[in-house]
TITORLUM-910620 format. One record per residue (C-alpha): residue in three letters; x, y negated, z. Coordinates in steps of 0.02 Angstrom, whole numbers, plus 50000, padded with zeros to 5 digits. Example, Ala and Ser with C-alpha at 12.3 -4.5 7.8 and 13.67 -1.06 7.14 Angstrom:
# residues 2
ALA506155022550390 SER506845005350357 
//
This chain:
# residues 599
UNK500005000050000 UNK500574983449949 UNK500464969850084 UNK499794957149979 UNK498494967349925 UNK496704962150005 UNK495534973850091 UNK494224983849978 UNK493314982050174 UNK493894974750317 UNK493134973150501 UNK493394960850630 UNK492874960650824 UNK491714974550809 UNK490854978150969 UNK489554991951005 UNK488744999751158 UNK487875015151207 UNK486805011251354 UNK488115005751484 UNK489685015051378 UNK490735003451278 UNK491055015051094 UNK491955001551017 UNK492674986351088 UNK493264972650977 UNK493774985150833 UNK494784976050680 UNK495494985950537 UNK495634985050348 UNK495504996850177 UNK496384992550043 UNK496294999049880 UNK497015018149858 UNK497185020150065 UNK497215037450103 UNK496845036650305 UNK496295048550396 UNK495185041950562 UNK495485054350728 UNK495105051050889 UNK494415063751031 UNK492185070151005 UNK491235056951048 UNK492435042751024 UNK491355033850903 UNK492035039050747 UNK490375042850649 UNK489885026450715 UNK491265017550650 UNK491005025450461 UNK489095018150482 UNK489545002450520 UNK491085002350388 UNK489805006850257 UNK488544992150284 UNK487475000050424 UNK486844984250548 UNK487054992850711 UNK488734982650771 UNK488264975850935 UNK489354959950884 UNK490844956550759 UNK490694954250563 UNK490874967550393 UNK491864960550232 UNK491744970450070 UNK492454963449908 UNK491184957549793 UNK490804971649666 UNK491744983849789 UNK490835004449777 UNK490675012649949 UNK489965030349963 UNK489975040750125 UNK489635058550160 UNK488725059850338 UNK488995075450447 UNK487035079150425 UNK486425071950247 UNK484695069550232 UNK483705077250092 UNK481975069850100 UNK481025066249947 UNK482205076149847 UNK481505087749738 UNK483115096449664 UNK484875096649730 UNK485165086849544 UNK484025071849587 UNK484795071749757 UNK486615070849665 UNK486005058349538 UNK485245046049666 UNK487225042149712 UNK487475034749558 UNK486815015149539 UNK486455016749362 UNK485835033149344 UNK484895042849172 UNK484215055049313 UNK484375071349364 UNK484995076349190 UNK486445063749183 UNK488065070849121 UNK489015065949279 UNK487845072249388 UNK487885091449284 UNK489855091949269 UNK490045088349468 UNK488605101549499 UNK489705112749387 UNK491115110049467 UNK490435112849659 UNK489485128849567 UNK487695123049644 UNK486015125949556 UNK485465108249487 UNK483665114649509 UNK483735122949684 UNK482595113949804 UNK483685107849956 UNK482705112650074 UNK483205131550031 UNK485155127150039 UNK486305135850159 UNK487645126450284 UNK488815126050153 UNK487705124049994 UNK487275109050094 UNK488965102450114 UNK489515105249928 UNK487835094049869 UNK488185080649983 UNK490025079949936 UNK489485078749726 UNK488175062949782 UNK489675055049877 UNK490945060049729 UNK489815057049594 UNK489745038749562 UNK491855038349581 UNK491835023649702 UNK493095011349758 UNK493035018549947 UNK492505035550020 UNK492085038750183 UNK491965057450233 UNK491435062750395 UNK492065079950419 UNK491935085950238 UNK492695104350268 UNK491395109650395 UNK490475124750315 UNK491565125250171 UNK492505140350114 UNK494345141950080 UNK494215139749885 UNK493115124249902 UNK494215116250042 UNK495805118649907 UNK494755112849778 UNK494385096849883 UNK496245095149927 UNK496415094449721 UNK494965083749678 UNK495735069149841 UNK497395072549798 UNK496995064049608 UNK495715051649666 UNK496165034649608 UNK495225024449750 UNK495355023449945 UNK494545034750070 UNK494575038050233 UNK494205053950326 UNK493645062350469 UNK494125079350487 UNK494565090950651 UNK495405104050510 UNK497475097050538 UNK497935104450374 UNK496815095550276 UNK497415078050370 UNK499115082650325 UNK498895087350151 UNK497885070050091 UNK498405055750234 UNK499655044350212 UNK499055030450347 UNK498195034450521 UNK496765024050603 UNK496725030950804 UNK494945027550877 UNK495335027351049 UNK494625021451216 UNK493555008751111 UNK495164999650998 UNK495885005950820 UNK497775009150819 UNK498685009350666 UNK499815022550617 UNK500455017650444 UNK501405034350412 UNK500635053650383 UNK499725064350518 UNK501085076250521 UNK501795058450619 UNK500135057250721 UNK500615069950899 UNK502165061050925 UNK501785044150903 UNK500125044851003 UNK501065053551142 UNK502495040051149 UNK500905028251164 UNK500265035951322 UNK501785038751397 UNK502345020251410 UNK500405015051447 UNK500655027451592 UNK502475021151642 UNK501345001551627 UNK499875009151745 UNK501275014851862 UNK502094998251876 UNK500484989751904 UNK500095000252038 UNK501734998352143 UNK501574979252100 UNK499844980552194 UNK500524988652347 UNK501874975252356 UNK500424959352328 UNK499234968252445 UNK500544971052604 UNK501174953552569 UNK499384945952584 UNK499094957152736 UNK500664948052819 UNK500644931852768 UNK498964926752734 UNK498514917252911 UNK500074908452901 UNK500094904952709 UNK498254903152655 UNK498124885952582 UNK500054886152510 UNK499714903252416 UNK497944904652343 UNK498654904452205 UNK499654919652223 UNK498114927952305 UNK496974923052145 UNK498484931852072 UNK498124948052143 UNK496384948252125 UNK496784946151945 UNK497934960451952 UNK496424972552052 UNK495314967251912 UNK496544972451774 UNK496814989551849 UNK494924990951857 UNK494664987651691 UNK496054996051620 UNK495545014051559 UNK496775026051579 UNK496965040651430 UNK495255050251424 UNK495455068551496 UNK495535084551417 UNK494395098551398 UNK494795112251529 UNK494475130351434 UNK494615147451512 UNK493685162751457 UNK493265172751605 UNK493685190351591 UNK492675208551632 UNK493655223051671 UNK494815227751558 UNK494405239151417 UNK495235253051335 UNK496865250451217 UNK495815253651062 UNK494385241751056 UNK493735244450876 UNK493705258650752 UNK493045259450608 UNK493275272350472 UNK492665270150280 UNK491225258650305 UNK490215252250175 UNK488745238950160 UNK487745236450021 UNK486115223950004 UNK485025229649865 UNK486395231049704 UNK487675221649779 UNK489145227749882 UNK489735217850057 UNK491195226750087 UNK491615246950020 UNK492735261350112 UNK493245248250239 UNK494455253450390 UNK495345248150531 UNK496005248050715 UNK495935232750823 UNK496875234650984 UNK496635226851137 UNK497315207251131 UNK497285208150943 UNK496815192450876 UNK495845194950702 UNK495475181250572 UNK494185185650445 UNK494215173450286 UNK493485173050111 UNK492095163150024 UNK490595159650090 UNK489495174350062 UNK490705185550028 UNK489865194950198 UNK491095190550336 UNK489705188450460 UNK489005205450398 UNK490705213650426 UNK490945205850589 UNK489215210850646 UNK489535229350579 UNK491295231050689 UNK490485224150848 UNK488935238250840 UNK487505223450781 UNK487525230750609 UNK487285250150560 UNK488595252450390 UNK487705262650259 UNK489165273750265 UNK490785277850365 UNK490795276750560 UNK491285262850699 UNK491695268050856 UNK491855257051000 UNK493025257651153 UNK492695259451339 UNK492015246651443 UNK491625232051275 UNK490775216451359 UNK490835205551229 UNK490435187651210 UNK489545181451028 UNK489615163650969 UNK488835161550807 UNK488965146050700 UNK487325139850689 UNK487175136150867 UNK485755145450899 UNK486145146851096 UNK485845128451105 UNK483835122551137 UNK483945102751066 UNK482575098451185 UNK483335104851348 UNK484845096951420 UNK486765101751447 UNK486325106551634 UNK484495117851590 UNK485815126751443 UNK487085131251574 UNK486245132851749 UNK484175131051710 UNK483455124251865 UNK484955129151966 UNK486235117752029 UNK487635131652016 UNK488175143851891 UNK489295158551890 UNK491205154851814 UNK492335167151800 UNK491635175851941 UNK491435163452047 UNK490105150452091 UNK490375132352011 UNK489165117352014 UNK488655112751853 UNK489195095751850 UNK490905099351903 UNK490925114851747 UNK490345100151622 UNK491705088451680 UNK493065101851641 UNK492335101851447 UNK492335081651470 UNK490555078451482 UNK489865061851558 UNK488605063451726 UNK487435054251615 UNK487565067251479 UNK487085080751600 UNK485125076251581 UNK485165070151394 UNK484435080951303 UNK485465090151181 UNK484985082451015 UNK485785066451082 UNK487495075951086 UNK488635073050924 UNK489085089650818 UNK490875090650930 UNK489905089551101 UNK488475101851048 UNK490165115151010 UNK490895111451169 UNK489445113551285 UNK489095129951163 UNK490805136451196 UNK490675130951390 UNK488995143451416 UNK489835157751321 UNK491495158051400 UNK490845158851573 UNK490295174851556 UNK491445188351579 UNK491925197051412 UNK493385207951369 UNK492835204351170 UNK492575188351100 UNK491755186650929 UNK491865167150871 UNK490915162650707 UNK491735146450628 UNK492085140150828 UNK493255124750763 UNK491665116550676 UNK491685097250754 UNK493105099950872 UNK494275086850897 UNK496115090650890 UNK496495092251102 UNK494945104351107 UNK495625115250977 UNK497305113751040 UNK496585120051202 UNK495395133651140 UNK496845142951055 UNK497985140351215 UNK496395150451304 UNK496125162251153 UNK497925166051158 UNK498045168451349 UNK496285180351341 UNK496555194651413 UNK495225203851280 UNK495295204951105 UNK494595191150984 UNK493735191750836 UNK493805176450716 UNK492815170750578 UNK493575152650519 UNK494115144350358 UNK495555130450474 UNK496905137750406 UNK498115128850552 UNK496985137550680 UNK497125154650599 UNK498895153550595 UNK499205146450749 UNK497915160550839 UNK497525177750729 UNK498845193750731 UNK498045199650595 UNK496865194350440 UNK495555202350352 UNK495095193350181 UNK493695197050093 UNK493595192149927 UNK491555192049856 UNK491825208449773 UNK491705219349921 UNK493475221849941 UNK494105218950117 UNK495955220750153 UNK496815218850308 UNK498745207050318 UNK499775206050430 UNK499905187250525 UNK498665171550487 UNK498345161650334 UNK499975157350286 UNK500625174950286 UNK498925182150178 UNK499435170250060 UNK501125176450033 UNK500685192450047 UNK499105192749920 UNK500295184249788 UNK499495173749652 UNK497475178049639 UNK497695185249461 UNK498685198349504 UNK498135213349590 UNK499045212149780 UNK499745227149882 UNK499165222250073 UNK500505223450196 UNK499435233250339 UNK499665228250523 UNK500915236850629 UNK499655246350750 UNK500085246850939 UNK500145265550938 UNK501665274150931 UNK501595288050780 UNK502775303850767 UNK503705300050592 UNK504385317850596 UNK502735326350619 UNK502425341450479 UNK501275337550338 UNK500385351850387 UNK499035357250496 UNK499305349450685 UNK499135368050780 UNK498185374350906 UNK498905363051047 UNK498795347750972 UNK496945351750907 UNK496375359151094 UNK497165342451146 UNK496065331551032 UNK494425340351079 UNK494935337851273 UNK495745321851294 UNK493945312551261 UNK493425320151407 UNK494995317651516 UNK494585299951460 UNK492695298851494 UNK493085307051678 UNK494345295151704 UNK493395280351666 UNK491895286951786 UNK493215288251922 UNK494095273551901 UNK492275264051918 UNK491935270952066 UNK493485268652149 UNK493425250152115 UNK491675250052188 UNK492465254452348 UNK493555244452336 UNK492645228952323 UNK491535233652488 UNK492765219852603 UNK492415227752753 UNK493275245052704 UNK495015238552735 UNK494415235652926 UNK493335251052956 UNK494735262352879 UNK496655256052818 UNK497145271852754 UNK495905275552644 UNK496095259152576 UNK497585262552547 UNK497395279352473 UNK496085273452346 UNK497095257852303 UNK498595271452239 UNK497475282352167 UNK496595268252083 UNK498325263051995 UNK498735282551953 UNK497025282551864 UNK497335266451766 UNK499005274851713 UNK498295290351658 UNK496935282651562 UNK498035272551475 UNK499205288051429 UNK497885297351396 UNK497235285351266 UNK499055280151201 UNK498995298851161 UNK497305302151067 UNK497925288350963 UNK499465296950913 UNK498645313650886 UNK497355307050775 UNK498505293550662 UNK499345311050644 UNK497935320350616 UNK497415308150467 UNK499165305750401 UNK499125326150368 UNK497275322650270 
//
């Protein structure tokens, strides 16, 4: 950007409030033409608001909007709103000021481009259907500014790259709002920070962005310090000398009461979401298995002779395009969904915990506290009784938010308080459809810091490539033609490993947990090894009813009083049993890898 250049928009002493909450607070910034900015800041900043009011919307509390004369703006809204539309094509078309209707060139070779139905009514689109027909209105007319508010949300991998493409070659400004890093760092070359109510400036890429705003809050902390010690010093001064001094020094006093009121007003760096996934007891060392499944809807095939082992704190990412049947292959290795043919077999002691992308948990007429606690003023957190205010706080929810009702929340808070109710429950297996939807970047930092410290295995349907490879051990990609193959690592690794989409790939599998005998026979595995495959199920199965009961005495807490030694005696036996069951599993794995390998 050239300085000289003048602002496509600018703003200037923008003020708005939310009841008694101050959202933004004498905001001034400026687009000029070509900008490529990405706008962060934590959920509920005011970063929606600030793309209203930076496309022409009156609801600036105070402050002024400059466009240049002439100047295009479009904007893509989180929720687009398709009444009176009769067709996705004359929803498309109404972008574009001089439009021939829904049959105008530009509108048909967008429409072909986003592969959407010009005729479909919107009303029957899916999530990402959705997203792809707002993005053509928005893209349609080519204007001088864009404004996207989270663009990738329900978009698959192909159509985020295509995006990427279609932004990397656009000749005008835009400025985006995205929680998906990799996107940021692909297209941003400037950063606008929204926070605590002002816009910083950050006039490199977001690859830049951790760094700087760390170095920010550091010295704003090492400021807050020094005010504070300069407050003790005013305060025992005044406390000594005041009698003596009062008429000579009200000055100095007016001082410090100009000092209190600075620290008052002066809001330190908002908190950060607290995020722990309680845990149930642990489960067995093979958590899924499933053998040659296949899923077909009417002609179509989901997924075909399908199989795989996930292992107790595996981390697997499942990827491909939207409706390529991720969900349905999700669904069929957690025991929703019966496969037409193969088998899945689950492992001992499965709790598991389901968070599905369309929020469904979340009633928009009740409020945060009726979704967590109902008419209770307590709820149980990872085991142990919490009030529900103090539970919201750690997912950084205002007291006033506790009894709005849940429509008022944006799309980031709604995922929060979704992910607060399920991970309170105790789980040893969490299945997350597209969790990172809306999540600013601290609250996905911290829900992989707690998905990678679960103490369970995780199950991950998302298309944020950082977040994949940052999280999953493994990937499953489906590709729309029923073919799912399992690679070794996240995103980045797939790639590499699928090689370029024309040519057929050869998947690297996953390195199972299970040790397997490399010098075994190709033959038959013998009468020992078979007798031990019938039994050890049962070794298993008696172990697992023993090792339940002896943690049921266990947890009486008057046992250790009434009798010491056969606390103690259970406690041992209760850590033999865990080892055996553990062997004994380690070794049913080995015996039947073998048994397979011989065919």
């Amino acid at each position: 950007m050239k300085m000289a250049d003048p602002p496509l928009l600018a703003l200037a002493g923008i003020r708005y409030h939310l009841g008694d909450q101050t959202i933004l607070d004498g905001v001034e910034l400026g687009i000029a033409p070509g900008e490529r900015l990405s706008l962060v800041g934590r959920n509920g900043a005011g970063k929606s608001t600030l793309l209203k009011i930076l496309a022409g919307e009156p609801i600036a509390d105070a402050g002024t909007r400059f466009a240049q004369p002439g100047a295009t703006v479009a904007t893509l809204p989180q929720e687009p709103d398709f009444t009176g539309h009769a067709s996705v094509a004359h929803y498309v078309a109404a972008g574009l000021a001089d439009s021939l209707g829904p049959g105008d060139y530009r509108v048909a070779a967008l429409l072909a481009e986003v592969t959407l139905d010009g005729a479909k009514n919107p009303a029957e689109l899916s999530g990402g259907e959705a997203r792809r027909t707002a993005l053509a209105r928005a893209l349609v007319a080519e204007p001088d500014v864009l404004l996207l508010d989270e663009p990738t949300n329900h978009l698959d991998l192909p159509t985020i790259e295509w995006l990427e493409e279609k932004l990397s070659a656009w000749k005008g400004a835009y400025v985006l709002v995205s929680h998906d890093r990799r996107f940021l760092a692909n297209l941003s070359r400037a950063v606008l920070w929204l926070d605590r109510g002002i816009v910083r400036r950050l006039d490199k890429g977001y690859a830049e962005f951790d760094d700087w705003s760390t170095a920010i809050l550091e010295r704003e902390a090492t400021e807050r310090h020094k005010l504070d010690r300069l407050i003790e010093r005013e305060t025992e001064w005044a406390g000594k000398s005041i009698r003596a001094r009062r008429t000579r020094n009200e000055g100095r006093l007016r001082a410090l009461g100009e000092l209190r009121k600075q620290r008052r007003q002066q809001i330190g760096p908002t908190g950060r979401a607290t995020i722990e996934a309680g845990t149930a007891e642990q489960s067995g060392a093979l958590a899924i298995t499933a053998r040659n499944i296949s899923k077909r809807f009417g002609e179509r095939t989901i997924v075909e002779n399908f199989s795989t082992r996930i292992f107790r704190r595996d981390r697997i990412g499942l990827i491909g395009p939207n409706g390529a049947g991720k969900t349905t292959l999700l669904r069929m290795l957690i025991g929703e969904l019966e496969p037409d043919t193969g088998s899945v077999k689950l492992g001992a002691n499965l709790v598991p915990v389901v968070i599905d992308q369309r929020r469904a948990a979340l009633d928009p007429d009740k409020t945060p506290w009726e979704i967590l606690a109902d008419r209770n003023d307590h709820l149980l957190v990872r085991g142990r009784q919490m009030h529900v205010m103090s539970y919201l706080r750690e997912y950084l929810f205002r007291d006033e938010q506790a009894r709005q009702p849940v429509r008022t929340l944006s799309g980031g808070e709604r995922n929060r308080l979704l992910l607060a109710k399920a991970l309170a429950a105790p789980s040893n297996l969490l299945v997350l459809d597209e969790p990172t939807n809306d999540l600013d970047a601290d609250t996905l930092d911290l829900l992989q810091e707690a998905l990678s410290d679960y103490d369970g295995t995780v199950l991950l349907v998302s298309h944020d490539r950082d977040f994949l490879d940052r999280l999953v051990t493994s990937t499953i990609a489906m590709e729309g033609d029923g073919t799912a193959i399992e690679y070794a690592g996240g995103y980045s690794d797939y790639v590499v490993q699928r090689g370029p989409r024309e040519t057929p790939s050869t998947p690297q599998p996953r390195k199972d947990k299970a040790p397997v005998r490399e010098s075994a026979p190709r033959a038959r595995l013998g009468y020992k090894r078979e007798r031990a495959l019938a039994e050890l199920p049962r070794t298993i199965e008696a172990l697992q009813a023993e090792i339940a009961a002896l943690q049921q005495a266990l947890a009486d807490p008057g046992l250790y009083r009434r009798d010491a030694a056969s606390f103690a005696t259970k406690t041992a036996r209760l850590a033999a049993a865990q080892a055996e069951i553990e062997a004994a599993e380690t070794q049913w794995l080995e015996l039947e890898l073998l048994r397979e390998q011989l065919g």
